[in-house]
C-alpha positions as a Markdown table, in Angstrom:
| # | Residue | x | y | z |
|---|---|---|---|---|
| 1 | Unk | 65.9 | -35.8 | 45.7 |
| 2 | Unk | 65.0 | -33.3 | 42.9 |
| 3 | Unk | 67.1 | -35.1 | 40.4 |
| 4 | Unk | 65.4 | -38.6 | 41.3 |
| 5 | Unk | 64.1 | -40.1 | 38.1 |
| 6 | Unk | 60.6 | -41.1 | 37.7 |
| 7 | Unk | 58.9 | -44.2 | 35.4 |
| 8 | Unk | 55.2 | -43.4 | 35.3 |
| 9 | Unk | 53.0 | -46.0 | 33.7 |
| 10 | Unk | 49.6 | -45.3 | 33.0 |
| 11 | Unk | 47.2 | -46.6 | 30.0 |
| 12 | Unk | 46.4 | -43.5 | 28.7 |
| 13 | Unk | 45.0 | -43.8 | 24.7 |
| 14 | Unk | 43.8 | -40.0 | 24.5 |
| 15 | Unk | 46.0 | -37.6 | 22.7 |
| 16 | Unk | 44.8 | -34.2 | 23.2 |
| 17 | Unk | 42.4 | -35.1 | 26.5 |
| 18 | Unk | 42.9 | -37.3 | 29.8 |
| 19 | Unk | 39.3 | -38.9 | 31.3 |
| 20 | Unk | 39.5 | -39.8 | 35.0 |
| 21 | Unk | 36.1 | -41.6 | 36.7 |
| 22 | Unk | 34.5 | -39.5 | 39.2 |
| 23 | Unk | 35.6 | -41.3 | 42.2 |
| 24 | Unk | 39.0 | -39.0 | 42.1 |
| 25 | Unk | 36.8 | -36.1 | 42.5 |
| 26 | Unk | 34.6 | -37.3 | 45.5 |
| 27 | Unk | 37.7 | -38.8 | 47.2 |
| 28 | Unk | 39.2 | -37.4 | 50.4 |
| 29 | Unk | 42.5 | -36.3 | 48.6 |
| 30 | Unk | 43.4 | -33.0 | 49.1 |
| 31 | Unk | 44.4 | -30.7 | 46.2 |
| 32 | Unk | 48.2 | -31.2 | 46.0 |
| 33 | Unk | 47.3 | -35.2 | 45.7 |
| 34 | Unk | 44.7 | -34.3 | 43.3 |
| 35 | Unk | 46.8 | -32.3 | 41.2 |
| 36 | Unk | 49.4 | -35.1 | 40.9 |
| 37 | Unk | 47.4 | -37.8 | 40.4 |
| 38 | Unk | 45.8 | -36.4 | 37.4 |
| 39 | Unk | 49.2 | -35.6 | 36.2 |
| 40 | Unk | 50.0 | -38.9 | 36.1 |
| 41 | Unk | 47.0 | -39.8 | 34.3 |
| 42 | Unk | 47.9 | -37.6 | 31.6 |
| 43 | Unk | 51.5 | -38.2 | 30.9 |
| 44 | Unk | 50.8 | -42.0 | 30.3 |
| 45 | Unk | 53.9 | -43.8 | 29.9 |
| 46 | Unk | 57.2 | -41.9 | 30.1 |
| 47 | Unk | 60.6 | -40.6 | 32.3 |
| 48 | Unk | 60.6 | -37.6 | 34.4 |
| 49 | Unk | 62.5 | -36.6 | 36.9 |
| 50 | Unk | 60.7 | -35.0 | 40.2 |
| 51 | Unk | 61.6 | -32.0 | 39.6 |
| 52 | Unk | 60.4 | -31.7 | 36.1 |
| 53 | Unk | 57.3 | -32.9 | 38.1 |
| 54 | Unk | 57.1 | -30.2 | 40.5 |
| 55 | Unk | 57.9 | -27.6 | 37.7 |
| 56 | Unk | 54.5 | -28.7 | 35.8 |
| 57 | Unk | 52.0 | -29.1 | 38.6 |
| 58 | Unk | 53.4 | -25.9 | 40.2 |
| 59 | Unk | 54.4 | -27.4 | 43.4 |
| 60 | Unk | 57.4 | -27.8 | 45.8 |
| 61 | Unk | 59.7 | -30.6 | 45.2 |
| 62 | Unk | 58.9 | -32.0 | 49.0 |
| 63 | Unk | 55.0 | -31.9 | 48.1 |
| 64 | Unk | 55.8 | -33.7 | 44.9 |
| 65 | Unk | 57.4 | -36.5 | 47.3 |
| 66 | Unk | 54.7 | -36.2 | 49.9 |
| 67 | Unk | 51.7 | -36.4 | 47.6 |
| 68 | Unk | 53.4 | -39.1 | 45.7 |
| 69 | Unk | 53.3 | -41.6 | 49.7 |
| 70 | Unk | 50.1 | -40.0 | 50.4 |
| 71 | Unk | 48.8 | -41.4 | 46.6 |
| 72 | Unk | 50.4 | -44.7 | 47.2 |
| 73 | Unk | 48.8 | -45.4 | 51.2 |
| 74 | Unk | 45.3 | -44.5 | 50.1 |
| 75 | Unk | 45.6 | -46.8 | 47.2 |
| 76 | Unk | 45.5 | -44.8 | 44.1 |
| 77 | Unk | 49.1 | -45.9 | 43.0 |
| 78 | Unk | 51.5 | -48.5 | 43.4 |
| 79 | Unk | 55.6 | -47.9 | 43.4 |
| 80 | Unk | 58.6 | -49.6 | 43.0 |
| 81 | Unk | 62.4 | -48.8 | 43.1 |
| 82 | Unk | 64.9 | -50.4 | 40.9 |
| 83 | Unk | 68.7 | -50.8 | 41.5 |
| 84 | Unk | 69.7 | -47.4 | 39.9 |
| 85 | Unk | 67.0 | -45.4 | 42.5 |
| 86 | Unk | 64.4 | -44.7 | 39.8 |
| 87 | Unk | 61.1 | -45.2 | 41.2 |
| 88 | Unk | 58.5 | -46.9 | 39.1 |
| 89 | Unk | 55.0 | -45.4 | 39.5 |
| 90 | Unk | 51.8 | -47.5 | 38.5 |
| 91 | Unk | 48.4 | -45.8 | 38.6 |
| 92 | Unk | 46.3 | -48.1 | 40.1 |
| 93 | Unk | 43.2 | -48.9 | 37.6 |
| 94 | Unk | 40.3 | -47.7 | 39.8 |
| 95 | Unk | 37.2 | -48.2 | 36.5 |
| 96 | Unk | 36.1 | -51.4 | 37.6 |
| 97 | Unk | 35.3 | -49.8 | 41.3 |
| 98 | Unk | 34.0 | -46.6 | 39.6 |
| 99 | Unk | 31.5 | -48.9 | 37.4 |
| 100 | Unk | 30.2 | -50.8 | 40.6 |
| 101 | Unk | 29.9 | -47.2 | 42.7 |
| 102 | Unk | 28.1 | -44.9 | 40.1 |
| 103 | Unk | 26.1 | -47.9 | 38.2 |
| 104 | Unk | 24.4 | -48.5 | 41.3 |
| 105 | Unk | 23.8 | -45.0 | 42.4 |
| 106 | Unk | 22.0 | -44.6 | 38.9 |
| 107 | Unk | 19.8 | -47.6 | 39.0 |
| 108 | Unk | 18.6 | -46.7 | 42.8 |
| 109 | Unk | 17.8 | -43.2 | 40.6 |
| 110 | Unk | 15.9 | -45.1 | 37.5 |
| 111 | Unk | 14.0 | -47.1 | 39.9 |
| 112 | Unk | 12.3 | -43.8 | 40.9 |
| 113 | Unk | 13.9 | -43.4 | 44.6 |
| 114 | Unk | 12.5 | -40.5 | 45.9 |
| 115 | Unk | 14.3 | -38.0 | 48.1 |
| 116 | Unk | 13.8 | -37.4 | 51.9 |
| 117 | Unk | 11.7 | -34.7 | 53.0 |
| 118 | Unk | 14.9 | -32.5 | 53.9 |
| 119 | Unk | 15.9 | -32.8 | 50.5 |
| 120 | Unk | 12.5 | -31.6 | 49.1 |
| 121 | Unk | 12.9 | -28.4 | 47.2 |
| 122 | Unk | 10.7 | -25.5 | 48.6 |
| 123 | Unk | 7.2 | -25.7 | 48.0 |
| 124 | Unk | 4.7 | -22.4 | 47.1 |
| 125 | Unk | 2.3 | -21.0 | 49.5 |
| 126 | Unk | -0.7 | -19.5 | 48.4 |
| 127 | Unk | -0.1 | -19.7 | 44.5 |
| 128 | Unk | -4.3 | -20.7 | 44.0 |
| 129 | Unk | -5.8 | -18.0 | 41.4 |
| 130 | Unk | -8.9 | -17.2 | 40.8 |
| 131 | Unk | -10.5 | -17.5 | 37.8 |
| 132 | Unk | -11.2 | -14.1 | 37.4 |
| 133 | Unk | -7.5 | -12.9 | 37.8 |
| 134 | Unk | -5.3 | -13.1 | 35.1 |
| 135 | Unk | -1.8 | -13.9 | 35.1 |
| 136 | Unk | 0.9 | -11.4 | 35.4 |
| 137 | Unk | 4.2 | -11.0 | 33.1 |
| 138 | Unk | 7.6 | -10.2 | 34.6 |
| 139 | Unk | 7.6 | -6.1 | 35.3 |
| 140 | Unk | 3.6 | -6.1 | 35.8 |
| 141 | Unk | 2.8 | -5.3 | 39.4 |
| 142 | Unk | 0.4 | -7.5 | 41.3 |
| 143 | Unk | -3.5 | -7.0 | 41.0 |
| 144 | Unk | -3.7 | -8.1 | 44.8 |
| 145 | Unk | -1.3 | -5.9 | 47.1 |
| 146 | Unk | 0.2 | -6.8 | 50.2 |
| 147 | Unk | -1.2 | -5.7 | 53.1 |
| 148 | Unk | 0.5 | -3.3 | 55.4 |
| 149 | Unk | -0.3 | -5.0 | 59.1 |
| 150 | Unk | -0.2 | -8.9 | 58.0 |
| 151 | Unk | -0.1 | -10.2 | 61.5 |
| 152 | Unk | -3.0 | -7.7 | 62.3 |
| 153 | Unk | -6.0 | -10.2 | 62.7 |
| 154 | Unk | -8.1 | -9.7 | 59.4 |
| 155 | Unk | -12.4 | -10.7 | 59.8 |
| 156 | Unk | -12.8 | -14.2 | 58.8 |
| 157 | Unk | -15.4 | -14.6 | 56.0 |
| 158 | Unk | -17.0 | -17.7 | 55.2 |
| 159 | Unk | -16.2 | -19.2 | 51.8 |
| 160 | Unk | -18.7 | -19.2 | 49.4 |
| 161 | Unk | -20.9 | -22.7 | 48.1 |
| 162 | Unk | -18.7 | -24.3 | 45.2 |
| 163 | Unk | -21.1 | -24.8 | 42.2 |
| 164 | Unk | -20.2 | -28.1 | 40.5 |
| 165 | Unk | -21.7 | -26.6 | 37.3 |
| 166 | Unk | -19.5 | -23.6 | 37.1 |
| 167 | Unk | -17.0 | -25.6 | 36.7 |
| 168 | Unk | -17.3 | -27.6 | 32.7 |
| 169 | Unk | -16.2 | -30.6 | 31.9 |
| 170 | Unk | -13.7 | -31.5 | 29.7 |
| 171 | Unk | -15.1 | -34.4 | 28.7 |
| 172 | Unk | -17.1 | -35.0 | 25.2 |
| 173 | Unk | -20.7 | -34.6 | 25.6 |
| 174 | Unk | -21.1 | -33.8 | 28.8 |
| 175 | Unk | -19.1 | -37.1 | 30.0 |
| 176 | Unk | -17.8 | -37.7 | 33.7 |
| 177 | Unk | -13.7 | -36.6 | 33.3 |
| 178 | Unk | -11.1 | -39.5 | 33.6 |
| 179 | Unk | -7.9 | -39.0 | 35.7 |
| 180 | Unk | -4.9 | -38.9 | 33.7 |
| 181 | Unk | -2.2 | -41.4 | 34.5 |
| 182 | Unk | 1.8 | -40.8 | 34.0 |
| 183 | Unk | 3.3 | -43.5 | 32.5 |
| 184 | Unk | 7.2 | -44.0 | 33.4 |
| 185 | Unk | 9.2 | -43.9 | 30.8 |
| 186 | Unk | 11.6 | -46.8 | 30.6 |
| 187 | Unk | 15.0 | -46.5 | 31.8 |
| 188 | Unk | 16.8 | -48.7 | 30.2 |
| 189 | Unk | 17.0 | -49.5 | 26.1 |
| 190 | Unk | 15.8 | -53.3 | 25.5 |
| 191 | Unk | 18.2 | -54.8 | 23.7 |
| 192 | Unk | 16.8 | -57.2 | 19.9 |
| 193 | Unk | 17.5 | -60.5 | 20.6 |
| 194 | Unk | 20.0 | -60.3 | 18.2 |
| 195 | Unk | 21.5 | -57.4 | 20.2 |
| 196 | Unk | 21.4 | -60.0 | 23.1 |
| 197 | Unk | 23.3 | -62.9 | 21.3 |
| 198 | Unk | 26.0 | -59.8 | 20.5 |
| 199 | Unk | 26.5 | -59.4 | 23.9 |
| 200 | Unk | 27.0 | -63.2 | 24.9 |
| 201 | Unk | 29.3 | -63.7 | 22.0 |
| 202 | Unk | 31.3 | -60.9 | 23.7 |
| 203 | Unk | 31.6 | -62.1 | 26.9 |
| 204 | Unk | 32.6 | -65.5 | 25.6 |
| 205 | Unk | 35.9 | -64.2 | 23.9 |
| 206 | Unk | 36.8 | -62.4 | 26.8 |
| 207 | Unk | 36.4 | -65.1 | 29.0 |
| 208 | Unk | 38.7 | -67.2 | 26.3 |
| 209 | Unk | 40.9 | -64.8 | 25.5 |
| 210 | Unk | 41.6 | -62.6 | 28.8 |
| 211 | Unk | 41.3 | -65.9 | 30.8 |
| 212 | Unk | 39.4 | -64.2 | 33.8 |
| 213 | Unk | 36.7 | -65.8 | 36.3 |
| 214 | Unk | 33.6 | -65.9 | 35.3 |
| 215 | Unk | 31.3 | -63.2 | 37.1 |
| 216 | Unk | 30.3 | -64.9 | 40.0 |
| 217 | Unk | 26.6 | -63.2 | 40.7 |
| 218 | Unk | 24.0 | -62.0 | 39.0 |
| 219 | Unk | 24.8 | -58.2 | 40.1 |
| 220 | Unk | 28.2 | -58.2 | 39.0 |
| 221 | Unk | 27.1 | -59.7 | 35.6 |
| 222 | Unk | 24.9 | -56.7 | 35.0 |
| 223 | Unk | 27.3 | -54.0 | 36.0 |
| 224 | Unk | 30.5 | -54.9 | 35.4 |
| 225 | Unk | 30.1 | -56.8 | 32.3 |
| 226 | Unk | 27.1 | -56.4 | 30.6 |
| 227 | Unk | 27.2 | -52.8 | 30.0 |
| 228 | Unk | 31.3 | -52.2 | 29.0 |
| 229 | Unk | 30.2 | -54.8 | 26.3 |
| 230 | Unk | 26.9 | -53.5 | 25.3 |
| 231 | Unk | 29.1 | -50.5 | 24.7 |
| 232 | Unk | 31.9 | -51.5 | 23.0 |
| 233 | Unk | 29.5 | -53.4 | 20.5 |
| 234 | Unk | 27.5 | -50.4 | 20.0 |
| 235 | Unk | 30.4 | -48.3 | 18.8 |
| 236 | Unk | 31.0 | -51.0 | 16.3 |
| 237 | Unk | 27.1 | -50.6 | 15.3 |
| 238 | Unk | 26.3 | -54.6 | 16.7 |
| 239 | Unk | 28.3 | -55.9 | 14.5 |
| 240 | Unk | 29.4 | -59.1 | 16.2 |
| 241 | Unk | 32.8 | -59.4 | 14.1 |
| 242 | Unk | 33.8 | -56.1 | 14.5 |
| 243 | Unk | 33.0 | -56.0 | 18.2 |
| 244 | Unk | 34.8 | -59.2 | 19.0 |
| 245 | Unk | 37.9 | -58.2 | 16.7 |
| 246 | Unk | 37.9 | -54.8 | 18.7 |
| 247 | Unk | 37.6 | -57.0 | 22.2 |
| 248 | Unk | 40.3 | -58.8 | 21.0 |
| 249 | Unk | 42.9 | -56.3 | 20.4 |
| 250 | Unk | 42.1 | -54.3 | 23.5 |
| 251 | Unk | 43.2 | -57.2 | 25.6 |
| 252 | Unk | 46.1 | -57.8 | 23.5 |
| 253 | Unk | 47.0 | -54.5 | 24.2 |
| 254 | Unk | 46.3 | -54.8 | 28.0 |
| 255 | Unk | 48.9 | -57.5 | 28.0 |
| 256 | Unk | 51.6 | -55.9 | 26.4 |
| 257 | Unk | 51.5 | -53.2 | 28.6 |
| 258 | Unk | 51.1 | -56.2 | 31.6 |
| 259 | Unk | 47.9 | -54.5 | 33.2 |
| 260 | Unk | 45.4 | -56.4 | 35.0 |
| 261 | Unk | 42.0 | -57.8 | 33.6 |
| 262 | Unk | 39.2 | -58.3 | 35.9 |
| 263 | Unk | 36.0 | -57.8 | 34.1 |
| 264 | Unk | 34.9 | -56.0 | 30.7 |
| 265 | Unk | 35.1 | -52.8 | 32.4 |
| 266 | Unk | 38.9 | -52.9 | 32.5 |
| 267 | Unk | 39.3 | -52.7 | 28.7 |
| 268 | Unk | 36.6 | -50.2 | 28.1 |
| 269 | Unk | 38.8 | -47.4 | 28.1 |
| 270 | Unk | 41.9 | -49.6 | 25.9 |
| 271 | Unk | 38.9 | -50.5 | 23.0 |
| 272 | Unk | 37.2 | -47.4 | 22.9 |
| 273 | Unk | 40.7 | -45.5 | 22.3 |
| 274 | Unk | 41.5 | -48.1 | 19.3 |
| 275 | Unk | 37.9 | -47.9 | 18.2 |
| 276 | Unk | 39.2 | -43.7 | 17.8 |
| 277 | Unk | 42.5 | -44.2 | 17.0 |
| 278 | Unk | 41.2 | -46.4 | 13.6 |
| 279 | Unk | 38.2 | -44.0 | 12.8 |
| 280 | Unk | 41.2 | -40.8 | 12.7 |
| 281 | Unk | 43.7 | -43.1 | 10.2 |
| 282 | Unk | 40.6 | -43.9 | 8.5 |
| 283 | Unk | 39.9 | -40.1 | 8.4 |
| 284 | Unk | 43.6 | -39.0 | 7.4 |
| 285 | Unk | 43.2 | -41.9 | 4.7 |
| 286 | Unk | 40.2 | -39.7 | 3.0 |
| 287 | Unk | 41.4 | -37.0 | 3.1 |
| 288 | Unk | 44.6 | -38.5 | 1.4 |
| 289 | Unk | 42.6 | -39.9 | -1.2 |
Protein backbone atom coordinates (compact mmCIF):
# COMPACT_ATOMS: atom_id res chain seq x y z
CA UNK A 1 0.00 0.00 0.00
CA UNK A 2 2.88 2.42 0.76
CA UNK A 3 4.35 1.96 -2.60
CA UNK A 4 0.82 2.61 -4.37
CA UNK A 5 1.27 5.37 -6.96
CA UNK A 6 -0.66 8.40 -6.99
CA UNK A 7 -1.89 10.82 -10.15
CA UNK A 8 -3.05 14.14 -8.46
CA UNK A 9 -4.68 16.58 -10.72
CA UNK A 10 -5.45 19.85 -9.58
CA UNK A 11 -5.43 23.44 -11.51
CA UNK A 12 -3.10 25.04 -9.58
CA UNK A 13 -1.37 28.31 -11.58
CA UNK A 14 0.50 29.78 -8.39
CA UNK A 15 4.21 29.04 -8.11
CA UNK A 16 5.34 30.02 -4.84
CA UNK A 17 1.61 30.21 -2.97
CA UNK A 18 -1.64 27.79 -3.10
CA UNK A 19 -5.24 29.81 -2.46
CA UNK A 20 -8.07 27.52 -1.29
CA UNK A 21 -11.81 29.32 -0.78
CA UNK A 22 -12.93 29.43 2.74
CA UNK A 23 -15.41 26.82 2.58
CA UNK A 24 -12.31 24.19 3.41
CA UNK A 25 -11.87 25.96 6.56
CA UNK A 26 -15.51 26.12 7.84
CA UNK A 27 -16.09 22.46 6.73
CA UNK A 28 -16.52 19.57 9.14
CA UNK A 29 -13.15 17.82 8.02
CA UNK A 30 -11.06 17.10 10.63
CA UNK A 31 -7.36 17.96 10.59
CA UNK A 32 -5.72 14.90 8.98
CA UNK A 33 -8.40 15.47 5.89
CA UNK A 34 -7.55 19.06 6.08
CA UNK A 35 -3.98 18.61 5.94
CA UNK A 36 -4.27 16.44 2.75
CA UNK A 37 -6.57 18.18 0.91
CA UNK A 38 -4.55 21.22 0.92
CA UNK A 39 -1.62 19.12 -0.11
CA UNK A 40 -3.25 18.29 -2.96
CA UNK A 41 -4.14 21.69 -3.83
CA UNK A 42 -0.63 22.54 -3.80
CA UNK A 43 1.11 19.97 -5.72
CA UNK A 44 -1.16 20.56 -8.83
CA UNK A 45 -0.48 18.06 -11.36
CA UNK A 46 2.05 15.35 -10.71
CA UNK A 47 3.07 11.43 -9.53
CA UNK A 48 3.55 10.51 -5.98
CA UNK A 49 3.50 7.58 -4.44
CA UNK A 50 1.48 7.42 -0.80
CA UNK A 51 4.15 7.16 0.99
CA UNK A 52 6.00 10.12 -0.29
CA UNK A 53 2.52 11.53 0.73
CA UNK A 54 2.55 10.58 4.22
CA UNK A 55 6.35 11.66 4.47
CA UNK A 56 5.30 15.42 3.59
CA UNK A 57 2.11 15.93 5.46
CA UNK A 58 3.69 14.11 8.45
CA UNK A 59 1.17 11.43 8.76
CA UNK A 60 0.82 7.55 8.81
CA UNK A 61 0.54 5.80 5.64
CA UNK A 62 -3.07 4.29 6.84
CA UNK A 63 -4.28 8.02 7.56
CA UNK A 64 -2.97 8.94 4.18
CA UNK A 65 -5.47 6.16 2.81
CA UNK A 66 -8.20 6.93 5.28
CA UNK A 67 -8.23 10.71 4.68
CA UNK A 68 -7.94 10.17 1.09
CA UNK A 69 -12.01 7.84 1.28
CA UNK A 70 -13.00 10.28 3.87
CA UNK A 71 -12.10 13.35 1.09
CA UNK A 72 -13.70 11.47 -1.66
CA UNK A 73 -17.38 10.58 0.45
CA UNK A 74 -17.74 14.12 1.56
CA UNK A 75 -17.19 15.28 -1.92
CA UNK A 76 -14.09 17.27 -1.99
CA UNK A 77 -12.34 14.76 -4.54
CA UNK A 78 -13.10 12.40 -7.02
CA UNK A 79 -10.83 8.96 -7.72
CA UNK A 80 -10.18 6.53 -10.19
CA UNK A 81 -7.91 3.40 -10.59
CA UNK A 82 -6.41 2.41 -13.78
CA UNK A 83 -5.16 -1.11 -14.90
CA UNK A 84 -1.60 -0.78 -13.36
CA UNK A 85 -3.35 0.14 -9.62
CA UNK A 86 -2.45 3.82 -9.75
CA UNK A 87 -5.11 5.77 -8.41
CA UNK A 88 -6.03 9.01 -10.15
CA UNK A 89 -7.06 11.80 -7.71
CA UNK A 90 -9.29 14.84 -8.99
CA UNK A 91 -9.81 17.77 -6.58
CA UNK A 92 -13.25 18.54 -6.98
CA UNK A 93 -13.50 22.45 -8.05
CA UNK A 94 -15.57 23.70 -5.05
CA UNK A 95 -15.27 28.02 -6.37
CA UNK A 96 -18.44 28.19 -7.97
CA UNK A 97 -20.18 26.90 -4.49
CA UNK A 98 -17.70 29.15 -2.47
CA UNK A 99 -18.91 32.22 -4.74
CA UNK A 100 -22.68 31.46 -4.16
CA UNK A 101 -22.03 30.87 -0.14
CA UNK A 102 -19.83 33.86 0.80
CA UNK A 103 -21.38 36.39 -1.95
CA UNK A 104 -24.51 36.03 -0.28
CA UNK A 105 -23.32 36.20 3.24
CA UNK A 106 -21.74 39.72 2.15
CA UNK A 107 -24.66 41.20 0.52
CA UNK A 108 -27.08 40.24 3.67
CA UNK A 109 -23.86 42.33 5.42
CA UNK A 110 -24.02 45.48 2.84
CA UNK A 111 -27.65 45.64 3.15
CA UNK A 112 -27.01 46.70 6.75
CA UNK A 113 -28.47 43.36 8.58
CA UNK A 114 -28.15 44.04 12.01
CA UNK A 115 -27.13 41.54 14.64
CA UNK A 116 -29.46 39.90 17.29
CA UNK A 117 -29.46 41.26 20.61
CA UNK A 118 -27.21 38.24 21.93
CA UNK A 119 -24.69 39.20 19.51
CA UNK A 120 -24.70 42.87 20.74
CA UNK A 121 -21.38 43.80 22.11
CA UNK A 122 -21.54 45.09 25.81
CA UNK A 123 -22.92 48.39 26.28
CA UNK A 124 -21.44 51.21 29.18
CA UNK A 125 -23.32 51.92 32.26
CA UNK A 126 -23.04 55.17 33.72
CA UNK A 127 -20.41 56.76 31.31
CA UNK A 128 -22.67 60.49 31.41
CA UNK A 129 -20.07 63.31 32.53
CA UNK A 130 -20.65 66.36 33.81
CA UNK A 131 -19.75 69.23 32.40
CA UNK A 132 -17.75 70.31 35.06
CA UNK A 133 -15.53 67.09 35.16
CA UNK A 134 -12.86 66.71 32.88
CA UNK A 135 -11.70 63.77 31.21
CA UNK A 136 -9.10 61.48 32.54
CA UNK A 137 -5.86 60.03 30.69
CA UNK A 138 -4.65 56.47 31.16
CA UNK A 139 -2.67 56.29 34.73
CA UNK A 140 -4.90 59.43 36.18
CA UNK A 141 -7.03 58.11 38.99
CA UNK A 142 -10.68 59.02 39.01
CA UNK A 143 -12.05 62.44 40.40
CA UNK A 144 -15.19 60.46 41.62
CA UNK A 145 -14.15 57.29 43.88
CA UNK A 146 -15.96 54.30 44.46
CA UNK A 147 -17.80 53.93 47.28
CA UNK A 148 -17.00 51.46 49.94
CA UNK A 149 -20.78 49.96 50.80
CA UNK A 150 -22.45 50.19 47.17
CA UNK A 151 -25.42 48.11 48.05
CA UNK A 152 -25.73 50.27 51.25
CA UNK A 153 -28.96 52.39 50.42
CA UNK A 154 -27.54 55.99 49.61
CA UNK A 155 -30.44 59.29 50.26
CA UNK A 156 -32.14 59.93 47.04
CA UNK A 157 -31.83 63.52 45.98
CA UNK A 158 -33.97 65.05 43.59
CA UNK A 159 -32.32 66.26 40.30
CA UNK A 160 -31.93 69.59 39.77
CA UNK A 161 -34.28 71.92 36.91
CA UNK A 162 -32.44 71.50 33.48
CA UNK A 163 -31.97 75.21 32.09
CA UNK A 164 -32.48 75.15 28.30
CA UNK A 165 -30.20 78.26 28.23
CA UNK A 166 -27.21 76.67 29.84
CA UNK A 167 -27.01 74.70 27.29
CA UNK A 168 -25.83 77.03 23.69
CA UNK A 169 -26.70 76.34 20.52
CA UNK A 170 -24.62 75.41 17.88
CA UNK A 171 -26.41 76.87 15.44
CA UNK A 172 -25.53 80.47 13.74
CA UNK A 173 -27.23 83.27 15.23
CA UNK A 174 -29.00 81.90 17.76
CA UNK A 175 -30.81 79.31 15.22
CA UNK A 176 -32.89 76.16 16.35
CA UNK A 177 -30.04 73.03 15.79
CA UNK A 178 -30.82 70.51 12.93
CA UNK A 179 -30.39 66.73 13.56
CA UNK A 180 -27.60 65.36 11.69
CA UNK A 181 -28.29 62.45 9.32
CA UNK A 182 -25.77 59.46 8.36
CA UNK A 183 -25.79 58.83 4.98
CA UNK A 184 -24.77 55.04 4.00
CA UNK A 185 -22.20 54.84 2.05
CA UNK A 186 -22.65 52.69 -1.01
CA UNK A 187 -21.64 49.26 -1.10
CA UNK A 188 -21.15 48.45 -4.24
CA UNK A 189 -18.92 50.56 -7.12
CA UNK A 190 -21.47 51.57 -10.17
CA UNK A 191 -20.07 50.47 -13.01
CA UNK A 192 -19.79 53.57 -16.52
CA UNK A 193 -21.93 52.31 -18.93
CA UNK A 194 -19.11 51.57 -20.78
CA UNK A 195 -17.90 49.48 -17.87
CA UNK A 196 -21.38 47.78 -18.41
CA UNK A 197 -21.12 46.91 -22.17
CA UNK A 198 -17.44 45.38 -20.98
CA UNK A 199 -19.14 43.07 -18.97
CA UNK A 200 -21.86 41.88 -21.49
CA UNK A 201 -19.23 41.54 -24.15
CA UNK A 202 -17.68 39.14 -21.55
CA UNK A 203 -20.23 37.02 -20.90
CA UNK A 204 -21.02 36.66 -24.59
CA UNK A 205 -17.63 34.94 -25.44
CA UNK A 206 -17.92 32.68 -22.68
CA UNK A 207 -21.17 31.65 -23.54
CA UNK A 208 -19.68 31.07 -27.31
CA UNK A 209 -16.71 29.83 -26.52
CA UNK A 210 -17.10 27.59 -23.11
CA UNK A 211 -20.54 26.55 -24.66
CA UNK A 212 -22.30 26.60 -21.04
CA UNK A 213 -26.12 27.37 -20.17
CA UNK A 214 -27.02 30.54 -19.96
CA UNK A 215 -27.58 31.59 -16.17
CA UNK A 216 -30.94 30.73 -15.67
CA UNK A 217 -32.12 33.58 -12.83
CA UNK A 218 -31.47 36.76 -12.04
CA UNK A 219 -29.48 35.72 -8.69
CA UNK A 220 -27.13 33.48 -10.28
CA UNK A 221 -26.46 36.19 -12.96
CA UNK A 222 -25.31 38.56 -10.27
CA UNK A 223 -23.11 36.22 -8.33
CA UNK A 224 -21.81 33.82 -10.34
CA UNK A 225 -21.18 35.67 -13.35
CA UNK A 226 -21.23 39.14 -13.10
CA UNK A 227 -18.62 39.69 -10.61
CA UNK A 228 -15.64 36.82 -11.89
CA UNK A 229 -16.08 39.04 -15.09
CA UNK A 230 -16.20 42.48 -13.63
CA UNK A 231 -12.98 41.13 -12.21
CA UNK A 232 -11.19 39.69 -14.78
CA UNK A 233 -11.93 42.92 -16.94
CA UNK A 234 -10.69 45.05 -14.24
CA UNK A 235 -7.27 43.44 -14.10
CA UNK A 236 -7.04 44.13 -17.76
CA UNK A 237 -8.07 47.96 -16.83
CA UNK A 238 -11.72 47.57 -18.94
CA UNK A 239 -10.18 46.96 -21.80
CA UNK A 240 -12.70 44.88 -23.73
CA UNK A 241 -9.91 43.21 -26.03
CA UNK A 242 -7.68 42.44 -23.52
CA UNK A 243 -10.41 41.06 -21.21
CA UNK A 244 -11.92 38.89 -23.83
CA UNK A 245 -8.45 37.67 -25.19
CA UNK A 246 -7.59 36.76 -21.42
CA UNK A 247 -11.35 35.00 -21.21
CA UNK A 248 -10.41 33.25 -24.08
CA UNK A 249 -7.26 31.58 -23.15
CA UNK A 250 -8.40 30.71 -19.71
CA UNK A 251 -10.99 28.41 -21.20
CA UNK A 252 -8.65 27.07 -23.55
CA UNK A 253 -6.68 26.16 -20.86
CA UNK A 254 -9.60 24.71 -18.84
CA UNK A 255 -10.00 22.30 -21.70
CA UNK A 256 -6.83 21.09 -22.10
CA UNK A 257 -6.59 20.17 -18.73
CA UNK A 258 -10.51 18.60 -19.39
CA UNK A 259 -11.96 20.53 -16.24
CA UNK A 260 -15.47 21.48 -15.99
CA UNK A 261 -16.98 25.01 -16.88
CA UNK A 262 -20.17 26.05 -15.24
CA UNK A 263 -20.18 29.69 -14.91
CA UNK A 264 -17.39 32.63 -15.03
CA UNK A 265 -16.47 31.76 -11.55
CA UNK A 266 -14.74 28.52 -12.76
CA UNK A 267 -12.04 30.26 -14.74
CA UNK A 268 -11.37 33.09 -12.33
CA UNK A 269 -8.63 31.37 -10.80
CA UNK A 270 -7.16 29.88 -14.54
CA UNK A 271 -7.24 33.89 -16.00
CA UNK A 272 -6.09 35.57 -13.14
CA UNK A 273 -2.90 33.19 -12.96
CA UNK A 274 -2.25 33.94 -16.87
CA UNK A 275 -3.10 37.51 -16.30
CA UNK A 276 0.32 37.02 -13.55
CA UNK A 277 2.12 34.63 -15.36
CA UNK A 278 2.32 37.40 -18.60
CA UNK A 279 2.84 40.57 -16.21
CA UNK A 280 6.33 38.33 -14.66
CA UNK A 281 7.63 37.49 -18.53
CA UNK A 282 6.80 40.88 -19.26
CA UNK A 283 8.87 41.79 -16.06
CA UNK A 284 11.90 39.38 -16.78
CA UNK A 285 11.64 40.91 -20.46
CA UNK A 286 12.65 44.52 -18.78
CA UNK A 287 14.81 43.70 -16.94
CA UNK A 288 16.45 41.83 -19.96
CA UNK A 289 16.35 44.83 -21.89
Amino acid sequence: MSDQGQHIEQENDHKWFTQIPNIYDDSDLDPYDFRLLIHYCRVGNCYQSVRTTAEICHISVGQVVASRTSLEKKGYIRTTTNEKGTISIIVVDKWPENFAKYSTMRDARQDGEQRSQDEQGVHRVNTTRSQDEPGCSCGEPKNNPPKNNPLEEQPTEEPPAKNPASRPSKAPNGAARTTRRRVAKPTKEKLSPEQEQVRNRLMHVFLEYSEAPPPTSYAQRNKLWHPPLEEIARRCDWDGDAAAELVKDAIAHMNKKGLEMKCPASILTAALGIKRRRANDFDDAWRGF
